[in-house]
Biotite code that builds the C-alpha atoms (Angstrom):
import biotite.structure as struc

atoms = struc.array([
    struc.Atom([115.646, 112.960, 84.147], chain_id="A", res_id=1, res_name="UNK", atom_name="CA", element="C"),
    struc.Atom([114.719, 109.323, 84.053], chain_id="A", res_id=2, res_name="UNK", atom_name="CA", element="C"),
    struc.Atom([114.659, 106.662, 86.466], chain_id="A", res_id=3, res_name="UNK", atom_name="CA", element="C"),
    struc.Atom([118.142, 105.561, 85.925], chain_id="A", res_id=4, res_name="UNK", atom_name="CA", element="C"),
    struc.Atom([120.143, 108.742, 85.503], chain_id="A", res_id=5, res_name="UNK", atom_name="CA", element="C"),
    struc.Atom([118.711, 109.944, 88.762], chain_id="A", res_id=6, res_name="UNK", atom_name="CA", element="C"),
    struc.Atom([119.655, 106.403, 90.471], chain_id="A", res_id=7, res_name="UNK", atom_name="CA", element="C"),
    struc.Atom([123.387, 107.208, 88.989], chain_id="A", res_id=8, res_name="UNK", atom_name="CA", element="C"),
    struc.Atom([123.960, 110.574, 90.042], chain_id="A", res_id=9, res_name="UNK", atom_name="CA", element="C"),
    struc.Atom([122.376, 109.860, 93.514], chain_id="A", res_id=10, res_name="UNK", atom_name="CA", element="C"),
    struc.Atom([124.374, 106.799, 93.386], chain_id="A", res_id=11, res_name="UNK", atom_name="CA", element="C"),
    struc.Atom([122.222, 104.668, 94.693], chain_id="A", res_id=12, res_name="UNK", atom_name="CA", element="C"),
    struc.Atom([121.809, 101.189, 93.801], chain_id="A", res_id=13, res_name="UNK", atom_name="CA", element="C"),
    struc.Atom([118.559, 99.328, 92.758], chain_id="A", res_id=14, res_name="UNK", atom_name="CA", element="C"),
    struc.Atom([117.770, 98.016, 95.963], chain_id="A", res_id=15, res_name="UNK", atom_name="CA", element="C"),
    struc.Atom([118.483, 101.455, 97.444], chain_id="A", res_id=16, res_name="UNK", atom_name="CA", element="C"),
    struc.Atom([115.751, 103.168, 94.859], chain_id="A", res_id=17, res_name="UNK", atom_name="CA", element="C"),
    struc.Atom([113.418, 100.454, 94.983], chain_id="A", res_id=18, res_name="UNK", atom_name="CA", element="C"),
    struc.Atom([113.553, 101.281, 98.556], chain_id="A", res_id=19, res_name="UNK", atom_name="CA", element="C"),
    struc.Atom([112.913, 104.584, 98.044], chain_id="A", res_id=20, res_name="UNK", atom_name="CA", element="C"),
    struc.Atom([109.839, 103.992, 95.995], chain_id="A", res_id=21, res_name="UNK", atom_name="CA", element="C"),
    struc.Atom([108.591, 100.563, 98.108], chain_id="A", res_id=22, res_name="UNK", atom_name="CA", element="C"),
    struc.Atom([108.864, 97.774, 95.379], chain_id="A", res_id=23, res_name="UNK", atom_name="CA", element="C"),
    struc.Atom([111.674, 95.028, 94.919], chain_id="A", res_id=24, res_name="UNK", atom_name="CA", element="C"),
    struc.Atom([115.006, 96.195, 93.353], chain_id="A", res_id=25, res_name="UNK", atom_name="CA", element="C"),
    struc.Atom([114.280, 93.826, 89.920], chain_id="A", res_id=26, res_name="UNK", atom_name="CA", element="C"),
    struc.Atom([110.927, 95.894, 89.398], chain_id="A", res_id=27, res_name="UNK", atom_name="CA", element="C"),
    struc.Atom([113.270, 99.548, 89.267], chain_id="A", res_id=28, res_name="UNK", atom_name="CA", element="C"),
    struc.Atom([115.635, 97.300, 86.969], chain_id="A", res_id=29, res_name="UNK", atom_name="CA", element="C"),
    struc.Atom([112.814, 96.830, 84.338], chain_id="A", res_id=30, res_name="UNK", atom_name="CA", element="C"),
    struc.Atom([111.803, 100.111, 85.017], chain_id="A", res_id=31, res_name="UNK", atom_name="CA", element="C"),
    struc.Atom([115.093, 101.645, 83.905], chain_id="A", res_id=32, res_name="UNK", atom_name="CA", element="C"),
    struc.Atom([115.332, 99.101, 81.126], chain_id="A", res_id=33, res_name="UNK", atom_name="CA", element="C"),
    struc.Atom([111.764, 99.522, 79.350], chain_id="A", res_id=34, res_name="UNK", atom_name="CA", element="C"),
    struc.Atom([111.007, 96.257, 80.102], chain_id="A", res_id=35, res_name="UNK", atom_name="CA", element="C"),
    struc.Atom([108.250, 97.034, 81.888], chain_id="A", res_id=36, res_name="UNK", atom_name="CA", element="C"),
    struc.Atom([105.907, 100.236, 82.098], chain_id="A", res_id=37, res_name="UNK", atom_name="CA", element="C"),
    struc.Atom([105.327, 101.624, 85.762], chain_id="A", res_id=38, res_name="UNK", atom_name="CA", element="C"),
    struc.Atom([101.822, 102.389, 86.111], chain_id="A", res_id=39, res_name="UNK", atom_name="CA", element="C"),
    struc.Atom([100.503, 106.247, 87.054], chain_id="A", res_id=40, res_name="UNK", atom_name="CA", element="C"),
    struc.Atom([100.887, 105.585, 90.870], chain_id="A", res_id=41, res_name="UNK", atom_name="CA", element="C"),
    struc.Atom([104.257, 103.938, 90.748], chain_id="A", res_id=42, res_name="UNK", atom_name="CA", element="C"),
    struc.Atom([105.549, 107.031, 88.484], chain_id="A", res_id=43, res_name="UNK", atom_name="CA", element="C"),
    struc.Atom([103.972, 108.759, 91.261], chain_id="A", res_id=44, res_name="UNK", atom_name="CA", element="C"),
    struc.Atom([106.177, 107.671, 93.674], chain_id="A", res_id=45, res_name="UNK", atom_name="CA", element="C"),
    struc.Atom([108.995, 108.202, 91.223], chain_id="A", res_id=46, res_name="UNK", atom_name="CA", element="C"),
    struc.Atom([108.513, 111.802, 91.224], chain_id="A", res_id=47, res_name="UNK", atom_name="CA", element="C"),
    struc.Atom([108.051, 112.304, 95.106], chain_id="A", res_id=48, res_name="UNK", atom_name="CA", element="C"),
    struc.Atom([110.561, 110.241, 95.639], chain_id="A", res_id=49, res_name="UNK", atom_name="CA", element="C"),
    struc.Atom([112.840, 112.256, 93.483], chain_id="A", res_id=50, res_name="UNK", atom_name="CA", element="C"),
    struc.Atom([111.512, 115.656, 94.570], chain_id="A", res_id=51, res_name="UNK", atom_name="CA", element="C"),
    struc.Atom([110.268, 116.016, 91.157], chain_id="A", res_id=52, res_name="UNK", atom_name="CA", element="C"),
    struc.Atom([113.672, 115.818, 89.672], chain_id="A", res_id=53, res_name="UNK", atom_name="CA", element="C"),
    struc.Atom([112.281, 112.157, 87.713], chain_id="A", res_id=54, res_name="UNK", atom_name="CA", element="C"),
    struc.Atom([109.482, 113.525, 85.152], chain_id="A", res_id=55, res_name="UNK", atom_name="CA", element="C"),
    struc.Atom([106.394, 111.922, 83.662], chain_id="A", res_id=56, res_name="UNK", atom_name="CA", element="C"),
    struc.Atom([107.540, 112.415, 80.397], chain_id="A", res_id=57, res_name="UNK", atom_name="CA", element="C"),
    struc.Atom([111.332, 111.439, 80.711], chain_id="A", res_id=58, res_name="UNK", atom_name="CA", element="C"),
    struc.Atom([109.429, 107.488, 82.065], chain_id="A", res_id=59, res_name="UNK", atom_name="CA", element="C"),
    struc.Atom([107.545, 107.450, 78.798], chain_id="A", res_id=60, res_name="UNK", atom_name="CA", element="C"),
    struc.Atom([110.194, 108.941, 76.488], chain_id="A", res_id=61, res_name="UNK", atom_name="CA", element="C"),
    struc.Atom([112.073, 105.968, 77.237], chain_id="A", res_id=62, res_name="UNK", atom_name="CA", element="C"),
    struc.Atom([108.964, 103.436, 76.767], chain_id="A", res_id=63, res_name="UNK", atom_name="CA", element="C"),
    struc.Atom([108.313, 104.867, 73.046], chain_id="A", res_id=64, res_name="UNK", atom_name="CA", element="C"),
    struc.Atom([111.592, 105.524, 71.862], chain_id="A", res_id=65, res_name="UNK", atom_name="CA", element="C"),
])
C-alpha cells in the first residue's frame, strides 16, 4: 500500500501522517504526489509507522510509473 492509500483508509490527514513520521505535512504531500522521493530512512519511518502495512516497493512503484 502506498503512502496515500494508507493515509485514506486510516483517515488521517497530512498533518496527522506527517506527524506520525516527524516531518511537515507538505513533505507527506509530495510524498504521495511523486513530487519528491523520500530517502531510505524516511521510507523507514513509513513502514514502522505503518506497521509494515506501507511497502518499499509500493513508494517506488509510484516514483517510476
Amino acid at each position: 500500500m502506498n503512502i496515500k492509500a494508507y493515509r485514506k483508509k486510516r483517515g488521517l490527514t497530512l498533518m496527522e501522517m506527517g506527524d506520525l513520521v516527524g516531518i511537515d505535512k507538505s513533505t507527506v504531500h509530495r510524498h504521495e504526489n511523486g513530487v519528491r522521493v523520500p530517502d531510505l530512512q524516511m521510507i523507514q519511518r513509513y513502514v514502522e509507522a505503518s506497521k509494515g502495512r506501507i511497502r518499499v516497493q509500493d513508494i517506488y512503484k509510484d516514483f517510476t510509473a
